[in-house]
C-alpha positions in Angstrom: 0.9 7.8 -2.3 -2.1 9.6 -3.4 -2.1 10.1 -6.8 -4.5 8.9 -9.3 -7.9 10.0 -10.7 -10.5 7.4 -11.8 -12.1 8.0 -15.2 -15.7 7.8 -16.3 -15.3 4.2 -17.0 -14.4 3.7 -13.3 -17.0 2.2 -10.7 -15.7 4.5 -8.5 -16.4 7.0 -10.5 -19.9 8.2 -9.0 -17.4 9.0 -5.7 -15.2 11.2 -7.3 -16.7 13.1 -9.9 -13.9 13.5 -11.8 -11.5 14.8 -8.6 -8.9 12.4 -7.1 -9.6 9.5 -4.9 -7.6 10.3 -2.4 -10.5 13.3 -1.8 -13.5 10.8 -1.2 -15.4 11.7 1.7 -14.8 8.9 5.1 -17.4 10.2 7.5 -16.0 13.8 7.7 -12.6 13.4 6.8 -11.0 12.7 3.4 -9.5 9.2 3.0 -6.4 11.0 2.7 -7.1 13.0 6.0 -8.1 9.6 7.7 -4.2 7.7 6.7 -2.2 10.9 7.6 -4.6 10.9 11.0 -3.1 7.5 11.6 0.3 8.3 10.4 0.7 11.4 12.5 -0.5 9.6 15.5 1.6 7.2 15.3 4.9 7.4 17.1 7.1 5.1 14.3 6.4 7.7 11.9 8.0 11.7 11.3 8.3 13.5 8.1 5.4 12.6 5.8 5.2 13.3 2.1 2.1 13.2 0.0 2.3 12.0 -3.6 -0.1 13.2 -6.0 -1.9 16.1 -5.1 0.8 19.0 -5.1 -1.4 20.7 -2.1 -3.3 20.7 0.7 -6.7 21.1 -1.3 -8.4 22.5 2.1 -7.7 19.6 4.0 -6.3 19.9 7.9 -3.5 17.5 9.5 -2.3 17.3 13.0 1.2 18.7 11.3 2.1 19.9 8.0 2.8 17.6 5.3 4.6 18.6 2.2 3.2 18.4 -0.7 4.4 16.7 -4.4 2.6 16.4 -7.5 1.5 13.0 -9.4 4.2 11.9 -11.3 1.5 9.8 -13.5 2.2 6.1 -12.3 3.1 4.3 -8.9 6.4 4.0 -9.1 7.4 7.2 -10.3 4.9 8.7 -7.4 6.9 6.3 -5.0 10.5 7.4 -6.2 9.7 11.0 -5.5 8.4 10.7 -2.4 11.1 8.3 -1.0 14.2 10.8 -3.3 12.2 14.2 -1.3 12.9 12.5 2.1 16.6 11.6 1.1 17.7 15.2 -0.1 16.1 16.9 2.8 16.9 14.6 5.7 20.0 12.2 3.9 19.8 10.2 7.2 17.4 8.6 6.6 17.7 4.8 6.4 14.1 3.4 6.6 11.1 4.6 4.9 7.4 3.4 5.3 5.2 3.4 1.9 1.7 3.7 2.4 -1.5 4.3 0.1 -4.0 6.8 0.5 -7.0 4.5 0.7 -7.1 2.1 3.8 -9.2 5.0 5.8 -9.8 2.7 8.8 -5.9 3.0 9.0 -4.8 3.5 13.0 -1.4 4.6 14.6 -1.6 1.5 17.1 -1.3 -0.2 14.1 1.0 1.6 11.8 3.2 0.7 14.9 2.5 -2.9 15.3 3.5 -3.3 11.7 6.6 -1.9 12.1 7.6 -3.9 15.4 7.2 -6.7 13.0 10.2 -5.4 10.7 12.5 -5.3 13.2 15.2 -5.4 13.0 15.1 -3.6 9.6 17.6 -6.5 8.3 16.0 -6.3 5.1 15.5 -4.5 2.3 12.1 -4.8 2.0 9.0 -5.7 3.9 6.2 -6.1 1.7 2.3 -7.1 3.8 -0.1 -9.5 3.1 -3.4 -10.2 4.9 -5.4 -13.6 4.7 -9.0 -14.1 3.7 -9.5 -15.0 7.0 -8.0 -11.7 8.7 -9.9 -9.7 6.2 -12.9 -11.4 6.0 -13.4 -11.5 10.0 -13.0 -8.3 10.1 -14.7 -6.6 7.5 -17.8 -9.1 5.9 -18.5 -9.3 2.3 -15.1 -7.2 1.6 -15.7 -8.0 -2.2 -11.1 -8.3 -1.4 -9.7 -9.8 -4.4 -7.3 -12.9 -2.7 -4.6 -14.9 -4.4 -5.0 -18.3 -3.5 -1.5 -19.9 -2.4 0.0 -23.1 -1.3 -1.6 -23.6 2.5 -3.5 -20.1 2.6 -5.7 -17.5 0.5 -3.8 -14.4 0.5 -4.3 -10.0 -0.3 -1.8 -7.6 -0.5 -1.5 -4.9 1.7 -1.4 -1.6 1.5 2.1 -0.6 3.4 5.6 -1.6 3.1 8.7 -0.8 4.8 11.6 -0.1 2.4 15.3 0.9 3.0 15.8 4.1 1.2 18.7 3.0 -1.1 16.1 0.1 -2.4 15.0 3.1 -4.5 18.9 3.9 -6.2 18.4 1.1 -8.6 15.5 -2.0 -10.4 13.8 1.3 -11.4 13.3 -0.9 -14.9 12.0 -4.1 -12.3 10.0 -1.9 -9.8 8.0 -0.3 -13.2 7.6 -3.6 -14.9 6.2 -5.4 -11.8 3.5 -2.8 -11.6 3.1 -2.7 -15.8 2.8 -6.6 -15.4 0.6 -7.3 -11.6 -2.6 -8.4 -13.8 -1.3 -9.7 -16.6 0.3 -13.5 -15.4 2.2 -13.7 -18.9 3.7 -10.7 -18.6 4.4 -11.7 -14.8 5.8 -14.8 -15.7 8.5 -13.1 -18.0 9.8 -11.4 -14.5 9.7 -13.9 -12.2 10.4 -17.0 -14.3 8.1 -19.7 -15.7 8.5 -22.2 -12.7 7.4 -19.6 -10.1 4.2 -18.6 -12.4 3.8 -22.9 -13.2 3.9 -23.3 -8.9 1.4 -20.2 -8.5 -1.4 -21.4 -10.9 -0.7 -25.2 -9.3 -1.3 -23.3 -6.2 2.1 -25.1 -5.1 3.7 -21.2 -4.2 4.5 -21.0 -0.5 5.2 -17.5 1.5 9.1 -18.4 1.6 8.7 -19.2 -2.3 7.9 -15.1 -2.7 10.4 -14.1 -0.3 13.0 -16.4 -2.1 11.9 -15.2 -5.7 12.0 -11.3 -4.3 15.5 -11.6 -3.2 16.5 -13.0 -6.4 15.2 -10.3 -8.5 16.8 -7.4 -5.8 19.5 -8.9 -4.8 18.7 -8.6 -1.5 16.9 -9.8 1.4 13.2 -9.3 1.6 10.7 -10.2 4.2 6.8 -11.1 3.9 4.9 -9.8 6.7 1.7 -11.6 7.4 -0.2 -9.3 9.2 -3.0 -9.7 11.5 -4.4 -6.1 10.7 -7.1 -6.3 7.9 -7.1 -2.3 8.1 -3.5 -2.7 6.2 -5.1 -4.7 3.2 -8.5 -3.1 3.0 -8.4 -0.2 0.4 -11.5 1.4 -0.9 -11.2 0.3 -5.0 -15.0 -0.6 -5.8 -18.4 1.5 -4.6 -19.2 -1.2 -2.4 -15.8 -1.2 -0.5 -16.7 2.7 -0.3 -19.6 2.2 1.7 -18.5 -0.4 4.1 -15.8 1.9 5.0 -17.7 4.6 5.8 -20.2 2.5 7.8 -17.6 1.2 9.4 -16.1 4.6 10.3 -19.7 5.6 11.6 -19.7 2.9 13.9 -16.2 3.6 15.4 -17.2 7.1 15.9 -20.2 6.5 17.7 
């Protein structure tokens, strides 16, 4: 998923000059360049779709990628991608989602994520990375973390979906994303008591998976990953730059 462009009144703003995000320069390579490196590399992963773009733009991968155009919000960018891979290849039964902005991506560890899915038993397999994880990793990561029951939490940056997850909570998939910083709104969707536990700090990792199945319908898994490169996206200027620094020390 690459789409979006930040607007004037964006801190990222001074990056991309107007262009999309997914174009900001990683020590020689795009970010987008830099996840498709990892994705292509990996050997988990085959066809791979790009939301938001509509072209190469002069970029260079391993292998081609086809190509869609923003569809203006998340989810619809999601939906396309995942409905793309259905009609061309309908057996497909597993899909993995991934943003364009977690540069320091690899394929070692697109892979090790997915050995944590098996068996694919569920619908969903949403990642989460600890303050700790993140923090060890990558100092003064200015991460925004959800503090939970036993642990301070970030989402991640990946999922692993099965593809009829995307025939149906089109309505639920949109308002969750409408709703993600607003906790009134949130509350509507997930019910007083979960939102009542969560600012109590009383919400546990099996209280999200249990609240997840309720609104699907179907099992979900949290995957509590020991890769901070999953949960480390590139939002704010400073996140930017410790990115890229840390991409000029792998290289060298």
């Amino acid at each position: 998923m690459a789409g979006g462009i930040p607007g004037p009144d964006d801190p990222i703003y001074a990056y991309t000059q107007g262009r999309p995000k997914a174009l900001i320069d990683m020590n020689g390579r795009t970010m987008l360049e830099r996840v498709v490196d990892a994705l292509q590399s990996s050997y988990s992963i085959e066809d791979i779709v790009v939301v938001g773009l509509g072209s190469d733009i002069g970029m260079h991968f391993r292998r081609p990628v086809h190509h869609l155009p923003d569809q203006n919000n998340l989810v619809a960018n999601a939906l396309a991608g995942v409905n793309w891979l259905r009609q061309q290849k309908p057996e497909t039964k597993v899909l993995f989602l991934c943003s364009a902005d977690i540069p320091t991506l690899t394929g070692d560890i697109v892979d090790r994520f997915i050995e944590l899915c098996r068996p694919f038993d569920r619908a969903i397999y949403y990642s989460f990375a600890t303050q700790a994880t993140i923090e060890t990793r990558f100092p003064n990561s200015k991460r925004t973390f959800v503090k939970l029951k036993d642990l301070n939490i970030a989402g991640g940056d990946v999922a692993l979906i099965h593809a009829d997850l995307a025939d149906s909570h089109h309505e639920l998939w949109q308002a969750m994303t409408n709703a993600r910083k607003h906790a009134w709104r949130l509350a509507r969707i997930v019910g007083l008591r979960m939102l009542l536990k969560f600012l109590f700090r009383r919400v546990s990792l099996a209280d999200i998976e249990t609240t997840a199945e309720r609104l699907i319908n179907q099992p979900a898994k949290v995957v509590l990953s020991p890769y901070a490169e999953l949960a480390m996206d590139a939002d704010k200027p400073q996140q930017v730059d410790l990115l890229r620094e840390d991409l000029r020390r792998r290289s060298a």
